[in-house]
DOSERO-790175 format. One record per residue (C-alpha): x, y, z; residue in one letter. Coordinates in steps of 0.1 Angstrom, whole numbers, padded with zeros to 4 digits, always signed. Example, Ala and Ser with C-alpha at 12.3 -4.5 7.8 and 13.67 -1.06 7.14 Angstrom:
<sites>
+0123-0045+0078A+0137-0011+0071S
</sites>
This chain:
<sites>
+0000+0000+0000X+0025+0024+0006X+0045+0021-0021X+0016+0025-0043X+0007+0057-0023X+0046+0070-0034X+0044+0058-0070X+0010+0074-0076X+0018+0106-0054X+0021+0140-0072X+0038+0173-0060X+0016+0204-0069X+0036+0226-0092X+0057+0251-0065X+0051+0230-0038X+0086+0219-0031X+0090+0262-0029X+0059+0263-0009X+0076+0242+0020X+0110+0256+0017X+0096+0293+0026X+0072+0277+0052X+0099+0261+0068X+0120+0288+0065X+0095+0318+0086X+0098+0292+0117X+0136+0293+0114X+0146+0331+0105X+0172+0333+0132X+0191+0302+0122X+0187+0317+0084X+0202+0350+0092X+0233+0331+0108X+0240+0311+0074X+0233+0345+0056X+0256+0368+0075X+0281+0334+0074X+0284+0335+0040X+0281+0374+0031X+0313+0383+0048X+0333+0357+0030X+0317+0365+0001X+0324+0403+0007X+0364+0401+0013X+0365+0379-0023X+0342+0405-0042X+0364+0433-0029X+0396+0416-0035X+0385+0404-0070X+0376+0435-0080X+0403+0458-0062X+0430+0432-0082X+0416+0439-0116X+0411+0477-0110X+0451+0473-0099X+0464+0454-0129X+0443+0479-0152X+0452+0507-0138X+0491+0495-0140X+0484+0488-0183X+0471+0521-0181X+0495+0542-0167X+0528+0519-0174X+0551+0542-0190X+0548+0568-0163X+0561+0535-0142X+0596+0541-0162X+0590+0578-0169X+0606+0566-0203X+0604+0545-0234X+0635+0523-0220X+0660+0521-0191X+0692+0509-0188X+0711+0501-0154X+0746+0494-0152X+0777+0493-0124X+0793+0516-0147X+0785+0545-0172X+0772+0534-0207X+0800+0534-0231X+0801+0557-0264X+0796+0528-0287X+0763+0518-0266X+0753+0556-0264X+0754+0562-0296X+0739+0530-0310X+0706+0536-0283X+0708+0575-0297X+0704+0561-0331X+0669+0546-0322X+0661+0575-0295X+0673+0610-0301X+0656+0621-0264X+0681+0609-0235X+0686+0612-0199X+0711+0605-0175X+0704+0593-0136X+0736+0585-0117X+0724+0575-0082X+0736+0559-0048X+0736+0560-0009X+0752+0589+0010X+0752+0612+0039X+0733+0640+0040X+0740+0671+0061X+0716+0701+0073X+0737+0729+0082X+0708+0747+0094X+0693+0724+0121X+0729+0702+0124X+0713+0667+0115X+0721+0639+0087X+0704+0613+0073X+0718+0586+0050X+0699+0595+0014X+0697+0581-0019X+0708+0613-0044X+0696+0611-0075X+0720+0636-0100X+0697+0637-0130X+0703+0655-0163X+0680+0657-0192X+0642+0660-0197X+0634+0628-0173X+0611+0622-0169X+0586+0614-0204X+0563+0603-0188X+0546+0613-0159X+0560+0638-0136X+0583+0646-0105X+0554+0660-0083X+0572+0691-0061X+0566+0722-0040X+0563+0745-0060X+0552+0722-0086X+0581+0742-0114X+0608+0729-0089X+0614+0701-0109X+0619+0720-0136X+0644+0747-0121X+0666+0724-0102X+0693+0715-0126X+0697+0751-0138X+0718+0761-0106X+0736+0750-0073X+0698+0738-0068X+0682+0703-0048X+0651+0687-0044X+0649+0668-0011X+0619+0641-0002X+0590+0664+0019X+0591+0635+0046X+0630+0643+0055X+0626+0682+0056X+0596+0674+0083X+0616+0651+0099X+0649+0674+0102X+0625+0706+0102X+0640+0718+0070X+0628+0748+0053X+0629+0761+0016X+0656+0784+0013X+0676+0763+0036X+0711+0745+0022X+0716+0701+0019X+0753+0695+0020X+0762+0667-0001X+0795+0657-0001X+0818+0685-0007X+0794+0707-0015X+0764+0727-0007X+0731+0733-0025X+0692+0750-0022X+0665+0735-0017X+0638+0750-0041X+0615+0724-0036X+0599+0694-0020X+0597+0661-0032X+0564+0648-0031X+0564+0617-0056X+0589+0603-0085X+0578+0577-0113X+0574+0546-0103X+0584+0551-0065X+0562+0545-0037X+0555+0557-0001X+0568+0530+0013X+0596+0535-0008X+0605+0568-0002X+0602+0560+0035X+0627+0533+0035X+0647+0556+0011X+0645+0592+0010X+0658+0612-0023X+0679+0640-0026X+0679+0652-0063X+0706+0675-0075X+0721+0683-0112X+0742+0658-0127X+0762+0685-0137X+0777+0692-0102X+0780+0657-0094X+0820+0663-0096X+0817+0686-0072X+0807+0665-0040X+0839+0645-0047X+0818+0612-0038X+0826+0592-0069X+0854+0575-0052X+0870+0534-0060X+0852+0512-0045X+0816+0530-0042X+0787+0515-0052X+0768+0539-0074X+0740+0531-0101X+0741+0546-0137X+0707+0552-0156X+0699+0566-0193X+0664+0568-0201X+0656+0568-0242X+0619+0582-0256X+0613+0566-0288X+0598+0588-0318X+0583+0558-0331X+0572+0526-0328X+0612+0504-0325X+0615+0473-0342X+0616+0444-0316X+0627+0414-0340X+0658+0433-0358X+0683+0457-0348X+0666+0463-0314X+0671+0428-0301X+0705+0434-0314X+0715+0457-0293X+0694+0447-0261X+0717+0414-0263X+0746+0432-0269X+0737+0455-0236X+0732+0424-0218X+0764+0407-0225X+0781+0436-0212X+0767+0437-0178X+0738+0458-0183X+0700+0454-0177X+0673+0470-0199X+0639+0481-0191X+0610+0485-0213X+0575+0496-0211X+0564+0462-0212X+0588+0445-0188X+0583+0468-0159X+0549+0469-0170X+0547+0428-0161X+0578+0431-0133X+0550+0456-0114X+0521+0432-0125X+0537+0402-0106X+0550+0421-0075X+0515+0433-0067X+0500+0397-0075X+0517+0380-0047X+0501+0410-0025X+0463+0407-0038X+0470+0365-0038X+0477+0364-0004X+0445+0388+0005X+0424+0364-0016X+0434+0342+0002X+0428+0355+0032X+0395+0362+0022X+0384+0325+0011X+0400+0315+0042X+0366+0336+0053X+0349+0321+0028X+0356+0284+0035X+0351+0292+0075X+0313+0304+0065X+0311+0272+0047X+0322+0250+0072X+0298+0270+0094X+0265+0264+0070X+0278+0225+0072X+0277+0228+0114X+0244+0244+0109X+0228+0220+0086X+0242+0189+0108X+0215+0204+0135X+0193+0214+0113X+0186+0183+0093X+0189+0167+0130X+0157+0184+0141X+0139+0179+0106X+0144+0144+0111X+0110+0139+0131X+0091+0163+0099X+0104+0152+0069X+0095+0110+0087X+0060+0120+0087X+0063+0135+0050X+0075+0105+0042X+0042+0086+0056X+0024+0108+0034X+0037+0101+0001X+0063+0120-0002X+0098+0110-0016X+0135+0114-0001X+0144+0130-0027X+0116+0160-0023X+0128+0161+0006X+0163+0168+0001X+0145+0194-0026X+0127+0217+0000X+0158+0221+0021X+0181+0226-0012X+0159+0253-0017X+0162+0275+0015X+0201+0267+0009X+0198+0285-0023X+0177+0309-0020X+0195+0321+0015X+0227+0315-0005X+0222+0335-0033X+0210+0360-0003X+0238+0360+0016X+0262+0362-0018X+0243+0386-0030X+0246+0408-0001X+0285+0402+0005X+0287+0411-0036X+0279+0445-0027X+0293+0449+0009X+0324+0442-0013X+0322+0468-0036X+0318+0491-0005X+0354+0469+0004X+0370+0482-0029X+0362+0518-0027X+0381+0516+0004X+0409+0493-0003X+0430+0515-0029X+0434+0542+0002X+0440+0515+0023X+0468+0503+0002X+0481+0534-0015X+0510+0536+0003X+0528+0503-0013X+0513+0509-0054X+0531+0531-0075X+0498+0540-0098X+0469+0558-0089X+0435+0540-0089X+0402+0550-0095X+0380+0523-0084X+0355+0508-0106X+0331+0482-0105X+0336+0446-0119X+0305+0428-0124X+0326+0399-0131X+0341+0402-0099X+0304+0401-0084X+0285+0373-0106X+0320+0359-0096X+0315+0362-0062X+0277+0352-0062X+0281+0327-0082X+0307+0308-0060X+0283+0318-0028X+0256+0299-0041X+0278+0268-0049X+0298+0266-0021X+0268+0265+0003X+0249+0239-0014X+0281+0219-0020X+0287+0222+0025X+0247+0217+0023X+0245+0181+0009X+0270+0166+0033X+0243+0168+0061X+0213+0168+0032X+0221+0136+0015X+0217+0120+0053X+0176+0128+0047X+0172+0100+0020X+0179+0072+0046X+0149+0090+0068X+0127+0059+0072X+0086+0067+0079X+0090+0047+0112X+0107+0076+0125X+0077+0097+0127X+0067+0074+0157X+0099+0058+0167X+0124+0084+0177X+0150+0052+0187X+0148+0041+0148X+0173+0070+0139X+0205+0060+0160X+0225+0044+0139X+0261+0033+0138X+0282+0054+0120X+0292+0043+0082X+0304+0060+0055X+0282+0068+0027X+0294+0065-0007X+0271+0101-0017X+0284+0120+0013X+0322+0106+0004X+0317+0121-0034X+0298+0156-0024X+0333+0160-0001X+0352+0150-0028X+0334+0182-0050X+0336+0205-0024X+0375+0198-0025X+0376+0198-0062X+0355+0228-0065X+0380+0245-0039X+0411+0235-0062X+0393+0252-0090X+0388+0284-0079X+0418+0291-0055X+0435+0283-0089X+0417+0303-0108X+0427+0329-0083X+0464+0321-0079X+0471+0308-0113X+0490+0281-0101X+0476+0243-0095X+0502+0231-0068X+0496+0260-0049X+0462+0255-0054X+0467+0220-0043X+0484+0229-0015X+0466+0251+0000X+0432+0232-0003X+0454+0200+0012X+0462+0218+0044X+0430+0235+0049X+0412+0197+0049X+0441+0185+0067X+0438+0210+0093X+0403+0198+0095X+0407+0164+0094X+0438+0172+0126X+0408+0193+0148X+0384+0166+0144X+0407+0135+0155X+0416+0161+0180X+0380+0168+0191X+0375+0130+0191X+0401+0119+0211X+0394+0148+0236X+0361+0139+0242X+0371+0100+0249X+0401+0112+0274X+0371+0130+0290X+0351+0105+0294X+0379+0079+0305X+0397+0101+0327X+0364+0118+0345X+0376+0114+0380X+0344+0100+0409X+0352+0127+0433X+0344+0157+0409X+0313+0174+0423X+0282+0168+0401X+0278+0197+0383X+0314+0197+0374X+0306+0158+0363X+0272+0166+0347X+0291+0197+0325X+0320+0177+0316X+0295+0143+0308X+0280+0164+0279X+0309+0166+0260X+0308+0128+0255X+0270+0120+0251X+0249+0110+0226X+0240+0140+0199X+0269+0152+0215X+0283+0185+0192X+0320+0183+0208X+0341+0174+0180X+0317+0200+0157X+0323+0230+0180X+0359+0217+0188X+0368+0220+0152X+0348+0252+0147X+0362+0265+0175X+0398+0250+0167X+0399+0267+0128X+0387+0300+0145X+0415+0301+0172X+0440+0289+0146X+0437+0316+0124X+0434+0341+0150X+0469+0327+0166X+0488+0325+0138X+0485+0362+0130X+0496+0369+0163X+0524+0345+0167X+0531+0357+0129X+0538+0389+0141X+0555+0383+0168X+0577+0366+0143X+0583+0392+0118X+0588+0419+0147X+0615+0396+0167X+0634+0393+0134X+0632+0428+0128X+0645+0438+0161X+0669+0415+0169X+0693+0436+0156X+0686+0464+0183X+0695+0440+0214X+0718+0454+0234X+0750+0434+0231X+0748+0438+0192X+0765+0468+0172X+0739+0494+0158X+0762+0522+0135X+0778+0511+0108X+0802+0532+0087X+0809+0527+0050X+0831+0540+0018X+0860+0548+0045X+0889+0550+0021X+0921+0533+0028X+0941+0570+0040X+0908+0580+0064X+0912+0541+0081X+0932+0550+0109X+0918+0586+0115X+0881+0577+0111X+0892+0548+0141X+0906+0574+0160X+0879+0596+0159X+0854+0566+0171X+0874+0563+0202X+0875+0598+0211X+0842+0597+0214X+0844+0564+0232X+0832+0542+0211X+0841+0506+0207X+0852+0495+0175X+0835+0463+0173X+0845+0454+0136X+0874+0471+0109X+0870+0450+0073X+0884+0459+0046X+0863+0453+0011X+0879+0444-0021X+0855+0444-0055X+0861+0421-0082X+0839+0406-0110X+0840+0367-0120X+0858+0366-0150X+0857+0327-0157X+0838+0295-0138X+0861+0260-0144X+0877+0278-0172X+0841+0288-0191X+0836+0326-0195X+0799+0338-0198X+0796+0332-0235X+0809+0300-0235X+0790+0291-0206X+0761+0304-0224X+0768+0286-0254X+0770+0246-0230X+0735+0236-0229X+0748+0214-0204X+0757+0237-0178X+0732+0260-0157X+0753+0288-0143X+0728+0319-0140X+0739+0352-0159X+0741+0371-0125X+0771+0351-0116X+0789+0366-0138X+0775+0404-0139X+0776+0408-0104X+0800+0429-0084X+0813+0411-0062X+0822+0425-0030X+0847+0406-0011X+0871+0405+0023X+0901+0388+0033X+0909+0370+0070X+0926+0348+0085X+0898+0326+0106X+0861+0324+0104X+0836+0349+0127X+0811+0337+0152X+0782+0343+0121X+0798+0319+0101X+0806+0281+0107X+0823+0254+0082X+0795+0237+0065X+0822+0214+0044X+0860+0216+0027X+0890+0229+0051X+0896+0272+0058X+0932+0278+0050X+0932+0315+0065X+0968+0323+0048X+0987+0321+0017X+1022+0322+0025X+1038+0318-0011X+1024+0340-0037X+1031+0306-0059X+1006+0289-0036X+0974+0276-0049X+0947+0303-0035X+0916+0284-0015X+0888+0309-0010X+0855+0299+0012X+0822+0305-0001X+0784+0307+0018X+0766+0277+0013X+0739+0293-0003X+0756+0307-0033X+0773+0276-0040X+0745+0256-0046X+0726+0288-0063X+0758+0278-0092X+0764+0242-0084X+0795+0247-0073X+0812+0220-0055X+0850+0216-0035X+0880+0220-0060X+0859+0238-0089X+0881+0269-0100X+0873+0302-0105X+0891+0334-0119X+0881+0369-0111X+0884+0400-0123X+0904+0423-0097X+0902+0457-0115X+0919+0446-0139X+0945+0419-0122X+0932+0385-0130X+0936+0360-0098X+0924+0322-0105X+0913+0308-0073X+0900+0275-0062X+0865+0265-0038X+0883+0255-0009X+0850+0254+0017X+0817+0259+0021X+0804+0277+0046X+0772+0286+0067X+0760+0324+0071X+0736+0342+0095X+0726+0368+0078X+0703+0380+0102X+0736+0390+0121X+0747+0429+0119X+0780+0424+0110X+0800+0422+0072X+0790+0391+0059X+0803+0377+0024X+0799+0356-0001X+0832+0349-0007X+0861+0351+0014X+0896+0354+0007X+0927+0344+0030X+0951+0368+0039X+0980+0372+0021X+0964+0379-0014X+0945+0409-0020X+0963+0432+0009X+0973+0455-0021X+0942+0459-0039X+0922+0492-0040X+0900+0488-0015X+0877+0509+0009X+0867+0500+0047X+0838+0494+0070X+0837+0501+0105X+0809+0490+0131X+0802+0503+0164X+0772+0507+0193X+0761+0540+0204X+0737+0536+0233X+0735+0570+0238X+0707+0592+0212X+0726+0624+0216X+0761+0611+0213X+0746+0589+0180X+0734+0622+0168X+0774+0641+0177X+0795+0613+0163X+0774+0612+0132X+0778+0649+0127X+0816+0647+0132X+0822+0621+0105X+0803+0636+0079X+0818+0673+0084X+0852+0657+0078X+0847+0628+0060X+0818+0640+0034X+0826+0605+0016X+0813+0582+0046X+0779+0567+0045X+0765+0554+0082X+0737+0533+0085X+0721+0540+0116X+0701+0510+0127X+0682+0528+0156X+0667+0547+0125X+0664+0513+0102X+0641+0500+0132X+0618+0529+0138X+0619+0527+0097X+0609+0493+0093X+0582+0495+0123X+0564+0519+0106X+0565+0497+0075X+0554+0467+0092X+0527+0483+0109X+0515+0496+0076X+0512+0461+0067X+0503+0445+0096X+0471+0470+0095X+0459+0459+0063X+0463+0419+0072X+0447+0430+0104X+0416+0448+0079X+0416+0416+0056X+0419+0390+0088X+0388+0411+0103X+0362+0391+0080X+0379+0358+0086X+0380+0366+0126X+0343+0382+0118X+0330+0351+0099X+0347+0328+0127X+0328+0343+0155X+0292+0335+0136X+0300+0306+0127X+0310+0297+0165X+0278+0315+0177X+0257+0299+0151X+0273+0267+0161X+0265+0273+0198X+0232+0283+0186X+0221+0251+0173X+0241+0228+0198X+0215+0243+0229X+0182+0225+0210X+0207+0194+0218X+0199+0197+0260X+0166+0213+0260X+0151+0179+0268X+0183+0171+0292X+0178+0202+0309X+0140+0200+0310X+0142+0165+0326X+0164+0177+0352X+0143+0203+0363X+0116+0178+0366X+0138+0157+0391X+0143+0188+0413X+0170+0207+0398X+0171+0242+0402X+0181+0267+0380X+0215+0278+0397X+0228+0241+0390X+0213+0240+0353X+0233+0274+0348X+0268+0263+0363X+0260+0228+0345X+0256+0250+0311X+0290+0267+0322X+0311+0240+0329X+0303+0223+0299X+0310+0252+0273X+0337+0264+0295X+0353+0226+0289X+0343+0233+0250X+0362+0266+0249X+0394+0251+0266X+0394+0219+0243X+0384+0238+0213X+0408+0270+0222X+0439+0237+0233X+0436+0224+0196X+0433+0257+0180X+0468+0268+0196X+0488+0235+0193X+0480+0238+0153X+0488+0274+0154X+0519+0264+0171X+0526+0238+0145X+0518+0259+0115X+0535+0288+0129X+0568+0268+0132X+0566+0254+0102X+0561+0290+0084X+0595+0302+0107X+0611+0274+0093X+0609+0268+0057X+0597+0305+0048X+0613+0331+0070X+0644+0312+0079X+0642+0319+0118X+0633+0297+0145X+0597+0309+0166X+0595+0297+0201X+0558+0301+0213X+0548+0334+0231X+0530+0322+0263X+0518+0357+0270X+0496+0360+0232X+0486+0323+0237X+0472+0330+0270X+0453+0360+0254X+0440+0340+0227X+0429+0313+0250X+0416+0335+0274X+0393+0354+0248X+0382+0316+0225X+0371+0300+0265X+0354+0339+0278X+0334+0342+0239X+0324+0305+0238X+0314+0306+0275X+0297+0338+0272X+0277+0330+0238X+0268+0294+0255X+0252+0308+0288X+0233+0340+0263X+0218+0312+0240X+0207+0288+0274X+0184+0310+0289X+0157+0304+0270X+0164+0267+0274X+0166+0271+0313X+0136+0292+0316X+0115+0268+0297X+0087+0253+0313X+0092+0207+0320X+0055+0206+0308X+0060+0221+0274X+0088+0196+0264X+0070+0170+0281X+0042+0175+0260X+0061+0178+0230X+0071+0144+0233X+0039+0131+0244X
</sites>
């Protein structure tokens, strides 16, 4: 009979939609949970999505003012005549940029600063434009004893127009502030501050010395249109081959197009990381909610009506409050992108007007829509085994626990589906891969976790706890039971919020490790061989230690095992990068090893005693095997102009984190003792004023000496991070955000779980103080467990990141992991005991009822 009932039963056209809104007005607080779940997800990937194409459009559009010219070529040394003239051929309109670090000195209010001058000639830029106070400055400055000097360092040394910059050996004006360059940034021009001045009165500062490391630019503007497959190729490989790099239009167009992809990447995602936590949230939710529909859609079935209508009707409400939800987050994330290109302004080089892109938002709603009927169907596809009995056999639902071959595939689409669009995101499938891998693993980890915590629980529950201690802590282990649900809820949540913090605590420790107090902090460069001895004196007068004196020798690789760069170039076989060979290498000679460096492999001979002797030089591990080099290969450099062959004698480990002069090659003594060379000497200065003295001292009589102050690099790379750390802190806000509804929409649903519990307490004389501290103890237990697992895979992932990333070792902050734990137990706690008074002021009679 009652199969004929189902084969001859018929639906009424809309009726499935009928139910689903039904349904859905008993159920409007549960419905706005999944909603704002998904919307806030859905609102970081909108904005993101759209803020990333606005970006890379913007950087097409405005690409040349990026380069301020048609090309750019960057050299170690001045372009030769034969080069000039062949690019003057192609591009009558040149410039020239000569530019490198170097003191500055105020006369007017006594300070310096260590400044990147710029000595520019020409029309530069094409395109684009210098942006100075008075806006003509830019165009004055190189018709006198005139400089431009970045706005930020006249605020900073409370430097006037009218006032004088010494640079070097000489003195000029400053007609004007500098507000923005092509191409630079704010974070780059606070990391760097420029000085412009003529590059005709470069000569004059007398800082051009052996030895100093200065940049050479010429900028070209085309007429017309240049031939990229003829003579133009030509002469870009001929550049190349003599140590020189070229810029187009279209390279620095793509080399800006990549650097700012990593950055909108990792805020994608950061925002499906919000996403996927929504999701994971509307799976919680649906758990419980097809748990209580259980009793309904039984007596359905009695009446005719099919498993999979049933299925239908809740599809429905996951759709329609889907599409809701998305729809919403589409435009809270255009409200996102207006705000992100201020937010970010001060690390893009472009201006950006935001627009919208609807592709962005059919995008986004699209993948709203999906992703919560894809988290849907793991609990939906349960309603299909919903037998008729159950509508008056509540016992005929508890089942053991099996897997089921539908549930198995939907999770197998959800974690195809997330592969899909991360890559579509990221552009790259093992990253994609990746990514999606840890995420499930992290969620298999918190389950198992959640598991296992709730059986020690219940085998380690000690007799003597006082009952409504044992009663809390009982819960976690019972039947319909949501502790490894919230656990791993809870456990994602405090994860993500941990790692930020531990993350930064990272970054900042690496940062300023460098300003503890037994390190040096000053460091003085470009000290030529004559000033050694004086500039030493001078430190000591002042009574300063001189921590470190190293002489620096530069040199070029001229030939690796006998192969120059052309022939190496020309061996298919061999895989020696170009930048080998057109580096400048920058090198010292000792006789033993420092305590930043250890012998990773061959044997340190720190003297040659014979100039006939074979020379064995050590090089850092690192750049070995960047060239594959191994112990005994040979290799010749260039010492201005004095060939030396040399063989690898040892390899060595580096810290580079250390502040002292680290190399990547080191020579024994006894070998370059009379090569030009300049010096570096490193000190501490505790004291601010003294810093401030000393500094002074050396750059009124040594004009030529560069210091980095590190003091300064701190506070300068502070302000950096922080710049940063606000704008994870703004993208982490709707992960964090989504984390907290989905743990009080999880907490939400688990209470239905101990209305009858409660209810039959009550009727057995309990009184409402005990249900309350019963309700306490056990989400206080669930916000330790779940806030325990969330920081041991913080820990782990944390760790991991230290290790194989940033190359520094993180040893768990107790003080942030107590703040994190302390906040996960007070939230969970306080949302629990909110969301149980309703259960605790509910009358026995009503359940009773009910279940009569």
């Amino acid at each position: 009979m009652d199969r004929q009932l189902q084969h001859t039963y018929k639906t009424p056209k809309g009726w499935a939609l009928k139910m689903a809104w039904r349904d859905s007005r008993r159920s409007k607080g549960k419905l706005l949970l999944f909603i704002l779940a998904i919307s806030l997800g859905i609102a970081a990937l909108v904005g993101i999505t759209s803020f990333r194409e606005n970006l890379m459009q913007e950087i097409d559009d405005q690409a040349k003012t990026l380069i301020g010219a048609d090309i750019e070529v960057k050299g170690s040394q001045p372009l030769p005549d034969s080069l000039m003239l062949a690019f003057y051929e192609m591009a009558p309109e040149m410039s020239r940029e000569t530019y490198f670090a170097s003191m500055v000195y105020f006369p007017q209010t006594d300070g310096t600063r260590l400044a990147q001058v710029r000595a520019l000639s020409g029309k530069y830029p094409y395109y684009g434009k210098i942006e100075t106070e008075p806006a003509d400055a830019a165009d004055r400055f190189q018709d006198g004893q005139y400089a431009l000097v970045d706005q930020k360092l006249m605020i900073q040394y409370n430097v006037e127009l009218g006032d004088s910059v010494k640079v070097g050996n000489q003195s000029f004006e400053i007609i004007g502030k500098l507000k923005k360059i092509p191409g630079q940034t704010e974070i780059g021009a606070t990391a760097s501050p420029v000085v412009y001045i003529p590059f005709s009165r470069l000569d004059q500062t007398e800082l051009l010395k052996k030895g100093s490391r200065v940049n050479y630019l010429s900028y070209f503007q085309f007429q017309e249109p240049i031939d990229t497959t003829g003579k133009w190729s030509k002469l870009v490989t001929l550049a190349d081959k003599q140590g020189f790099r070229i810029d187009d239009v279209e390279e620095r167009k793509e080399e800006t197009g990549r650097s700012f992809k990593d950055l909108t990447n990792f805020l994608e995602l950061v925002a499906f990381t919000a996403l996927l936590l929504g999701c994971i949230g509307v799976a919680s939710s649906m758990y419980v909610y097809t748990k209580e529909k259980t009793s309904i859609v039984a007596t359905l079935r009695c009446l005719g009506m099919k498993a999979h209508q049933a299925i239908q009707i809740f599809l429905l409400q996951v759709a329609i409050f889907g599409f809701i939800g998305a729809a919403f987050g589409a435009l809270l994330g255009m409200s996102i992108h207006m705000y992100l290109p201020v937010l970010v302004s001060d690390f893009i080089p472009v201006e950006i007007t935001p627009s919208f892109s609807w592709t962005a938002i059919l995008g986004g709603i699209a993948i709203g829509v999906v992703v919560s009927i894809l988290f849907a169907l793991l609990s939906l596809v349960a309603l299909r085994r919903v037998s008729p009995l159950q509508a008056i056999r509540a016992d005929l639902g508890v089942e053991r626990f099996r897997v089921d071959p539908v549930q198995v595939l939907v999770a197998a689409a959800i974690l195809l589906f997330m592969v899909v669009i991360i890559y579509l995101q990221i552009g790259s499938l093992q990253d994609a891969a990746i990514f999606t891998g840890g995420l499930a693993l992290a969620i298999a980890l918190l389950t198992l976790m959640g598991k296992g915590l709730a059986w020690l629980v219940r085998k380690l529950l000690p007799a003597s706890l006082s009952y409504v201690w044992r009663q809390g802590l009982s819960n976690l282990y019972r039947p319909h039971n949501q502790t490894s649900l919230l656990i791993t809820t809870l456990g994602i949540g405090t994860t993500f919020i941990a790692t930020l913090l531990f993350m930064q605590q990272l970054l900042v420790d690496r940062v300023t490790i460098a300003g503890s107090s037994e390190r040096p902090n000053t460091i003085l460069f470009d000290i030529q061989t004559p000033q050694k001895d004086e500039v030493k004196a001078l430190t000591l007068d002042y009574d300063l230690p001189v921590m470190q004196e190293v002489p620096i020798v530069t040199m070029r690789l001229q030939e690796l095992n006998g192969l120059t760069k052309n022939e190496a170039e020309a061996d298919t076989s061999i895989n020696t990068p170009d930048w080998a060979y057109n580096r400048e290498y920058r090198v010292t000679y000792r006789d033993s090893l420092i305590d930043s460096e250890t012998l990773a492999e061959g044997k340190w001979i720190g003297h040659i005693a014979s100039p006939s002797d074979s020379i064995f030089i050590s090089v850092s591990k690192g750049f070995a095997e960047n060239l594959e080099l191994k112990i005994g290969d040979e290799m010749l450099f260039n010492v201005q102009g004095a060939l030396i062959k040399t063989y690898v004698g040892s390899f060595r480990d580096v810290d580079w984190r250390r502040v002292q002069t680290n190399f990547l090659v080191l020579f024994p003594k006894g070998v370059l003792e009379r090569a030009p060379q300049f010096h570096v000497l490193i000190t501490r200065i505790d004291d601010t004023d003294l810093s401030a003295r000393y500094q002074q001292a050396v750059v009124r009589s040594y004009p030529n000496i560069s210091i980095i102050d590190l003091e300064l690099i701190l506070e300068t790379l502070e302000e950096i991070l922080g710049k940063i750390a606000f704008v994870i802190r703004f993208m982490a806000f709707f992960s964090i955000g989504t984390g907290v509804i989905m743990l009080i929409s999880s907490i939400v649903l688990s209470r239905f779980q101990r209305i009858r519990e409660n209810v039959l307490l009550r009727t057995l004389g309990a009184t409402s103080s005990k249900l309350w501290k019963i309700i306490f103890a056990e989400y206080f237990f669930l916000g330790t467990l779940g806030a325990f697992s969330g920081l041991i895979l913080a820990t782990i992932v944390t760790t991991l990141l230290g290790k194989f990333v940033f190359e520094f070792t993180f040893v768990p902050a107790p003080a942030a992991s107590l703040l994190v734990a302390v906040s996960v137990i007070a939230l969970t706690t306080s949302i629990g005991l909110l969301n149980s008074r309703s259960v605790i002021r509910q009358r026995p009679m009503e359940v009773l009822r009910k279940e009569i």
